[in-house]
C-alpha positions in Angstrom: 109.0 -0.4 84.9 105.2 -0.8 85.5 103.9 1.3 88.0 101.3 -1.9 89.7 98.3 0.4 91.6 96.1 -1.7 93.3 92.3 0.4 93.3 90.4 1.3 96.2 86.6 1.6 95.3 82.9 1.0 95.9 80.9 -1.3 93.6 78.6 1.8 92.9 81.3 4.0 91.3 82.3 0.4 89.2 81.5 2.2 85.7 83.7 5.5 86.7 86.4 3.1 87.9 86.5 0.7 84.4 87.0 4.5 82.7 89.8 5.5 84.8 91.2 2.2 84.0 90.9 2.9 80.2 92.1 6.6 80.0 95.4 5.7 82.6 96.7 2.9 80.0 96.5 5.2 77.3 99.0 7.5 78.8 102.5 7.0 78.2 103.1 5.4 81.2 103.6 1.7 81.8 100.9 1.1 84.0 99.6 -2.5 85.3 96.0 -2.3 87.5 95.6 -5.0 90.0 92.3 -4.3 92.2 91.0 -7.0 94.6 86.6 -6.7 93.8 84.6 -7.4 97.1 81.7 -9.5 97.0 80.7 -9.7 100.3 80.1 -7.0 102.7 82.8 -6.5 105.4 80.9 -8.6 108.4 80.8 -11.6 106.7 82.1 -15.1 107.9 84.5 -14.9 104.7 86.1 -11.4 105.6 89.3 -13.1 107.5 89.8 -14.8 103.7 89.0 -11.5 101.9 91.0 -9.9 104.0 94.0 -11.9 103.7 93.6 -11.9 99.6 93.3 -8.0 99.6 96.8 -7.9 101.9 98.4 -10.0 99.1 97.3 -7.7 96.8 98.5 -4.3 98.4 101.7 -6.1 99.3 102.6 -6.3 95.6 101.5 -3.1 94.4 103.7 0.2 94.5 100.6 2.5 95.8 97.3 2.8 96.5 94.9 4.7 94.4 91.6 5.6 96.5 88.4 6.2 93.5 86.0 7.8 96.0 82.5 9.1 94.9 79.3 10.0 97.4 79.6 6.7 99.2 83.5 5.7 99.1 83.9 7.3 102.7 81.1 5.1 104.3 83.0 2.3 103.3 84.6 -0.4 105.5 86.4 -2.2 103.5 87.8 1.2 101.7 89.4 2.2 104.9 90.4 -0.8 106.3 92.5 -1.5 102.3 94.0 2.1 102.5 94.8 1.8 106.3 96.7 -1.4 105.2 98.2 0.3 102.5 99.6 2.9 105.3 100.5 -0.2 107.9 102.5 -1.6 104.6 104.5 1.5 103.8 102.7 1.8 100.4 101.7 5.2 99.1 98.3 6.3 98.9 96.8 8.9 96.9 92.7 9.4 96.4 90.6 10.4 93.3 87.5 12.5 93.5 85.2 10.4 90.2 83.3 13.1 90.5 83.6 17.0 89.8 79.9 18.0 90.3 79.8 18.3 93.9 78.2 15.6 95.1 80.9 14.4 96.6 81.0 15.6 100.5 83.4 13.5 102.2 86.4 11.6 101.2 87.5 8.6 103.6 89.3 9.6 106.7 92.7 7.7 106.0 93.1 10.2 102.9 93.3 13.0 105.2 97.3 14.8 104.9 97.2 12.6 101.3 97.3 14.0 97.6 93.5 14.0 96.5 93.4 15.0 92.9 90.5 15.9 90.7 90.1 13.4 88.0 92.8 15.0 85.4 94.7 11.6 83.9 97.9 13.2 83.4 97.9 14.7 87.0 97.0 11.9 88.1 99.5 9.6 86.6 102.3 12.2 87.3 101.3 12.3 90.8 101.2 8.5 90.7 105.2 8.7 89.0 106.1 10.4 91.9 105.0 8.6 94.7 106.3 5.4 93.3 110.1 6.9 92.9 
């Protein structure tokens, strides 16, 4: 069964996020990414639209992976996905991409949530057991 994790990020952490991609389908875990890129910033006249096509999204994935970096928790549309996530039933779990420090702050809705280092096969473990 394919474990479908739709991917919380920010455009900046977009190379860190392609890598996670790659390393989680090389596990032995039937894994299927759907993520939902923004292209517009959360005030625009489109983010009724955006919104609407991100809600699709969550509703069909089994949990919510949150990649958060230095700028992840000043994100609107990052808390607004994984507060969705919550308002849907759907698990969330968060991902430091960085082990250096310079990430301060993770976004608030991740608060009482498993936040992981980035370790793949804790990650995708974690990810086996939320989804059961």
């Amino acid at each position: 069964m394919a474990i479908r994790a739709f991917l919380s990020f920010v455009e900046e952490d977009l190379n860190l996020v392609n890598l996670f991609r790659g390393q989680a389908k090389n596990e032995d875990l039937d894994l299927e990414f759907d993520d939902y890129s923004i292209k517009e910033p959360f005030d625009s006249n489109n983010s009724d639209y955006i919104a609407r096509g991100i809600t699709n999204q969550i509703k069909y994935s089994s949990l919510v992976i949150c990649l958060y970096g230095p700028a992840t928790s000043k994100s609107k549309w990052v808390e607004w996905e994984l507060n969705k996530a919550l308002e849907l039933g759907k698990p969330i779990m968060g991902v430091n991409l960085y082990s250096d420090g310079r990430t301060k702050y993770y976004p608030a809705p991740l608060d009482g949530h498993p936040r992981l280092t980035w370790n793949i096969s804790a990650i995708v473990k974690k990810m086996e057991e939320l989804t059961q």
